[in-house]
C-alpha positions as CSV (number, residue, x, y, z in Angstrom):
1,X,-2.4,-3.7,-23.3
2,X,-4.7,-6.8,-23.0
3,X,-8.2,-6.1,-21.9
4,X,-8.9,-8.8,-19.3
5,X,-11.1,-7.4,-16.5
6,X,-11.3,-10.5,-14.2
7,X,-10.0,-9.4,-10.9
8,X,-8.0,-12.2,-9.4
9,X,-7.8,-13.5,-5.9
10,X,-5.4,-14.3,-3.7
11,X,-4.9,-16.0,-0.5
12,X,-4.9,-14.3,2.8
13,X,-3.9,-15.9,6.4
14,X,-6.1,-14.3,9.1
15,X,-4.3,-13.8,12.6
16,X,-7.0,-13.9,15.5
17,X,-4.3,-12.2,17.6
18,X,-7.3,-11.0,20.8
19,X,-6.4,-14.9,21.4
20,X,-3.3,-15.1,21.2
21,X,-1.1,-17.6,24.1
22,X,0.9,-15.4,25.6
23,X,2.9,-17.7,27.6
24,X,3.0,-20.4,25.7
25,X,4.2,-18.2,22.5
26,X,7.4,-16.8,25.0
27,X,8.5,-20.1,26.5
28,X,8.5,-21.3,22.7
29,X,10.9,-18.5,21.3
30,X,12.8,-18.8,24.9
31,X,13.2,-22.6,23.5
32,X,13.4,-22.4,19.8
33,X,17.0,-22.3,18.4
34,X,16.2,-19.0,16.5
35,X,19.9,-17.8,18.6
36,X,21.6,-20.9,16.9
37,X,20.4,-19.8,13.9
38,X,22.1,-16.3,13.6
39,X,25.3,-18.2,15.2
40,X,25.7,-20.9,12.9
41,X,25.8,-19.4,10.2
42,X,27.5,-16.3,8.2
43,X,24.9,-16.1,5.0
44,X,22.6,-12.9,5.9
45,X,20.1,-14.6,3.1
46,X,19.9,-17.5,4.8
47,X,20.0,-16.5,8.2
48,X,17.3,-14.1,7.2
49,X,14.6,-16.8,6.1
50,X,15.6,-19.7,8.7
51,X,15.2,-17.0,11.4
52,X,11.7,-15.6,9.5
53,X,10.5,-19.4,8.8
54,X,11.2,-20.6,12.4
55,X,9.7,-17.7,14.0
56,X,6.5,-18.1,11.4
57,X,6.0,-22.0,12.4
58,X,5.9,-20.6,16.4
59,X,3.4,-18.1,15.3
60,X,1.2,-20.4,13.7
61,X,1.2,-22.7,16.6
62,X,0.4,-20.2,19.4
63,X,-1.7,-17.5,17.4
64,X,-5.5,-19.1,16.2
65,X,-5.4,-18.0,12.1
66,X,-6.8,-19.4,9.2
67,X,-6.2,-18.5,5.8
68,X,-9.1,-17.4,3.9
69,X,-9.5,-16.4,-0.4
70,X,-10.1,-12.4,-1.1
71,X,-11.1,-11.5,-4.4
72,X,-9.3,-8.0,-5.2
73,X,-13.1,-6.4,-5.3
74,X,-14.3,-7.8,-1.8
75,X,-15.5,-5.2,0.7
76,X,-13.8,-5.2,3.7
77,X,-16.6,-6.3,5.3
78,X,-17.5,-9.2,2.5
79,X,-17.0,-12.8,4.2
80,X,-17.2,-16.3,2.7
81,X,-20.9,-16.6,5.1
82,X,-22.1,-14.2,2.5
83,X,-20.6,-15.2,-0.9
84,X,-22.2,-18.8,0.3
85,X,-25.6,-17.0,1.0
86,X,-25.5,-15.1,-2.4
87,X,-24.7,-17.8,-4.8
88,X,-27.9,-20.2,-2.5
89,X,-30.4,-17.0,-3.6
90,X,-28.2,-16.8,-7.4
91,X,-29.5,-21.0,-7.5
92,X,-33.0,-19.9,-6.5
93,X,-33.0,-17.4,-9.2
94,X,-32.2,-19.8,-11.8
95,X,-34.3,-22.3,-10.8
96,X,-37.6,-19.9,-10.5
97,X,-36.2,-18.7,-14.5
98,X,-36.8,-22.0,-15.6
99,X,-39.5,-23.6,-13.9
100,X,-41.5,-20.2,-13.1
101,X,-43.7,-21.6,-10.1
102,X,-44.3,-19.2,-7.8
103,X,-43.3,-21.7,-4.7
104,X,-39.6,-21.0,-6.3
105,X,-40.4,-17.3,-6.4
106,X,-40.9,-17.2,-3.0
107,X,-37.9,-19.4,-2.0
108,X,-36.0,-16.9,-4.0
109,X,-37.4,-13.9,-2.6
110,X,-36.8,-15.4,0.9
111,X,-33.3,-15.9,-0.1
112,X,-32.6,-12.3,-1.1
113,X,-34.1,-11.4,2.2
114,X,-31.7,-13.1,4.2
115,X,-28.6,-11.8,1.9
116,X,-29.7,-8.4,2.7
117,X,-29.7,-9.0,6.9
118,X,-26.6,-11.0,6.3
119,X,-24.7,-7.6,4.5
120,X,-26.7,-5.3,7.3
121,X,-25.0,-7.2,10.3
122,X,-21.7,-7.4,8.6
123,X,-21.2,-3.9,7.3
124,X,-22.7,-3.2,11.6
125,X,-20.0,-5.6,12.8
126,X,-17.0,-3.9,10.5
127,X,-18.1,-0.6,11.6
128,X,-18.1,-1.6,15.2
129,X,-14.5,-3.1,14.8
130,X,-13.5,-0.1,13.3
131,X,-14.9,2.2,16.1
132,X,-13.4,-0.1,18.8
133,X,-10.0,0.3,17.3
134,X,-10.3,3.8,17.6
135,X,-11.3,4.4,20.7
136,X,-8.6,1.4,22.3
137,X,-5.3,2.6,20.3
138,X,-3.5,5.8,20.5
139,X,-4.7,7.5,17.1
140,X,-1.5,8.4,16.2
141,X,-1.1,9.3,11.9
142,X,-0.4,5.3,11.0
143,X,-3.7,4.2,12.9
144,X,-5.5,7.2,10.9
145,X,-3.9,6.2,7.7
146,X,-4.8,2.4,8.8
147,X,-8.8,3.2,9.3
148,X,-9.3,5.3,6.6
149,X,-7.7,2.3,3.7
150,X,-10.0,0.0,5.6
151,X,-12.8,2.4,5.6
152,X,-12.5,3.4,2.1
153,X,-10.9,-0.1,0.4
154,X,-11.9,-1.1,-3.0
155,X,-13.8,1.6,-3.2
156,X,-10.9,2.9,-6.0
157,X,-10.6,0.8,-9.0
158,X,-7.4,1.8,-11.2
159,X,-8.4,2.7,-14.8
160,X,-5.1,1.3,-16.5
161,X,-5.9,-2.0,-17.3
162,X,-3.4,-4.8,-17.0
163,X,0.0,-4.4,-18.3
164,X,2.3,-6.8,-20.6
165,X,6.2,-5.9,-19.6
166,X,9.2,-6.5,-22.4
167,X,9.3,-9.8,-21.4
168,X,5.7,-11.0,-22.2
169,X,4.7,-10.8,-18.2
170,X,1.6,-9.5,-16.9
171,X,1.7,-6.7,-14.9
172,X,-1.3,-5.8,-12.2
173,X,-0.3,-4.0,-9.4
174,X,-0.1,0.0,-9.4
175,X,3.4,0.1,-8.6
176,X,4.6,-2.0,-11.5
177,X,2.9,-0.1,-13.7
178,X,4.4,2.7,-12.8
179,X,7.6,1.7,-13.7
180,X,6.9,0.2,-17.1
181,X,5.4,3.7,-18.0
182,X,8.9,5.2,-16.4
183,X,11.1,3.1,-18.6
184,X,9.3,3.4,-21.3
185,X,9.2,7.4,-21.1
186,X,12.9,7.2,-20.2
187,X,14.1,5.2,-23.4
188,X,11.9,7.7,-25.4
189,X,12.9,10.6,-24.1
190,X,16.8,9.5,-23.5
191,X,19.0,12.2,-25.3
192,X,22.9,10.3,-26.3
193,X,25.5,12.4,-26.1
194,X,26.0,15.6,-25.0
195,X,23.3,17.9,-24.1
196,X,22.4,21.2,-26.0
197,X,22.6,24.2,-24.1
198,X,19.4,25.4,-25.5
199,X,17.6,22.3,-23.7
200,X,19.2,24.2,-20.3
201,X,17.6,27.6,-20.9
């Protein structure tokens, strides 16, 4: 076990697909050579990532996206408007700390209030997504199982720190985990040889 308690990010592409081209994303898989693909070649690997790589490069051109960096402990409704906002009224902290005038107390507390609206309007607008999505889709037992992980997301933290595997690699997500705790309890717990009866009854 290591005790780091950082939480890393990651990069996420955003797909704005309510704006999607319609037309111009089926004339360009009618055109692409995403057929060719599958006929020129007998490797299911690499038939699998041509076809998934030239299908991704029509995506991007006819779907608006943007890719955007989540830290693991981001609220759903967190956005990059806001970490900017909250590291402004973080510099108007530290500079009413060290010069202590009250003109910087009041920038500062001016600051926080406009952090505050800012996390109102977009917990109202995440809520509203939410509620639209429900009432649009057919709320079948994936789109429950959908809204309540975006409902409820990052509100569970794991308590098992991070992991080192056999090989010196960090471990992080829950799955992975899981399996170094099931090898480990399988080469403890392994019996060689035949077993005892008495282990049966």
């Amino acid at each position: 076990l290591i005790g780091i308690t950082k939480n890393p990010s990651f990069l996420r592409r955003v797909w704005k697909y309510d704006n999607v081209n319609v037309s111009t994303l089926n004339n360009s898989i009618r055109h692409s050579r995403l057929c060719n693909i599958i006929e020129d070649s007998n490797d299911l690997n690499n038939i699998g990532k041509e076809f998934t790589s030239s299908l991704f490069d029509i995506f991007c051109s006819c779907i608006p996206n943007k890719q955007i960096r989540v830290k693991s402990n981001d609220k759903p409704w967190f956005t990059d408007k806001i970490r900017t906002l909250i590291n402004k009224r973080n510099k108007c902290h530290y500079a009413f700390r060290h010069s202590n005038k009250p003109e910087q107390f009041d920038r500062y507390l001016a600051q926080c209030t406009i952090v505050d609206n800012a996390i109102t309007q977009a917990k109202l607008e995440h809520e509203k997504r939410i509620i639209s999505k429900m009432e649009t889709q057919h709320f079948g037992s994936k789109s429950y199982w959908n809204i309540t992980s975006k409902l409820f997301s990052n509100s569970r933290s794991s308590s098992i720190p991070i992991l080192v595997d056999d090989l010196g690699n960090t471990v992080r997500s829950g799955k992975d985990k899981a399996n170094i705790f099931l090898n480990h309890f399988i080469k403890s717990f392994h019996f060689e040889g035949p077993v005892d009866n008495a282990f049966l009854h």
